[in-house]
C-alpha positions, -999 to +999 in steps of 0.1 A: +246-718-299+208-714-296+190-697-270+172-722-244+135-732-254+119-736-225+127-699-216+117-686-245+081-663-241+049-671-261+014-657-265-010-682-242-041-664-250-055-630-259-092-622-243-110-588-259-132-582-235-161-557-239-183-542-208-220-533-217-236-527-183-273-538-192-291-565-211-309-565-243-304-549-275-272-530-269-255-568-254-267-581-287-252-551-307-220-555-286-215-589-297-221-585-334-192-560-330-174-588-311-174-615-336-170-590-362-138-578-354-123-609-342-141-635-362-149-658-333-180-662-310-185-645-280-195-654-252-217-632-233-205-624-195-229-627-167-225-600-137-212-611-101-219-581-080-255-568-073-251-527-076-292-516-074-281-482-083-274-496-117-298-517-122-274-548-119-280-579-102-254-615-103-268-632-133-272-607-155-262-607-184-243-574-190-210-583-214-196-603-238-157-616-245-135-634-271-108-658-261-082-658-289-051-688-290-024-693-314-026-674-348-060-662-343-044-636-312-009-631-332-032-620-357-059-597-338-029-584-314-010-568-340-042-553-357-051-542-317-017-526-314-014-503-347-047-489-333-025-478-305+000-469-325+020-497-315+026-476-281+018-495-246+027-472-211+046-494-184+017-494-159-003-516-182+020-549-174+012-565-140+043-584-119+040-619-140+043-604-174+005-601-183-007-568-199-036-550-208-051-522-231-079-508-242-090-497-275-122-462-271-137-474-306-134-501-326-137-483-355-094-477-351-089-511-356-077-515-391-100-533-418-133-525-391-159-507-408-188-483-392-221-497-392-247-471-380-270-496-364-244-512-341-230-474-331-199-469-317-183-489-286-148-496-270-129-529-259-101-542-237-074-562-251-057-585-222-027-604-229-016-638-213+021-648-216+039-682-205+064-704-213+066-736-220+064-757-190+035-737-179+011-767-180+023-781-145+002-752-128-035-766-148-032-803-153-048-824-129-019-833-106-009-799-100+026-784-096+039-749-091+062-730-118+093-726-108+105-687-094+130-689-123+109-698-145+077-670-143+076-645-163+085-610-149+074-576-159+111-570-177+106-595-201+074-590-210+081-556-218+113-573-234+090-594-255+063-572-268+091-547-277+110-573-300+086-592-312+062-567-326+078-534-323+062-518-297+074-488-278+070-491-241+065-456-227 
């Protein structure tokens, strides 16, 4: 007997997300580093908040992130998580199953290089689970997701522990 599909937990996306806090050459440097490690484009991330204090007003320009689907995040998350050691703490999965790390230099990813010009920076990982079925909450007639059928903490700890070995601590 096989296990039901539609309850079955996939990857939806994987964003790597990576903070600068000013514009100019060090957004630029950040995403070189961005499409370097992931080999996709970034897209640079304009601030919402003005904070004078930092110099930061909404429109600025002060980030850059990666949206990776299908392979391309199967791929970059397992390279993401033996630069963690394939260990995740509980407090970085939220109540519907997404989770979160971050990684202080991307240096620890394996394969990544050091390149003296770009220096050294850090990233956050952030991981988007569904299940099939999910589509009913973003097509154009919209429709909620079943109680049954979201994704709780438990088995996204469930998942990320089977599928790719991770110790949840």
């Amino acid at each position: 007997m096989s296990e039901n599909q539609m309850r079955e937990v996939l990857i939806d996306k994987v964003v790597v997300n990576m903070g600068v806090g000013e514009a100019g050459d060090e957004l630029k440097k950040a995403v070189s580093i961005m499409e370097k490690i992931t080999d996709a484009k970034a897209i640079q991330t304009k601030c919402r908040v003005k904070a004078p204090t930092w110099n930061v007003r909404p429109g600025l320009e002060i980030g850059c992130k990666v949206t990776l689907r299908k392979q391309k995040a199967i791929d970059f998350l397992k390279k993401a998580l033996q630069a963690k050691n394939n260990e995740i703490k509980e407090r970085s999965f939220d109540k519907t199953g997404n989770f979160g790390f971050g990684i202080k230099e991307y240096i620890d990813l394996p394969g990544a290089k050091y390149d003296p010009k770009l220096g050294i920076r850090g990233f956050d990982v952030l991981i988007t689970l569904k299940r099939r079925g999910y589509r009913v909450k973003s097509r154009k007639i919209k429709s909620k997701v079943g109680v049954t059928h979201i994704i709780s903490k438990k088995d996204a700890i469930d998942f990320i522990t089977q599928k790719f070995g991770v110790a949840v601590q």
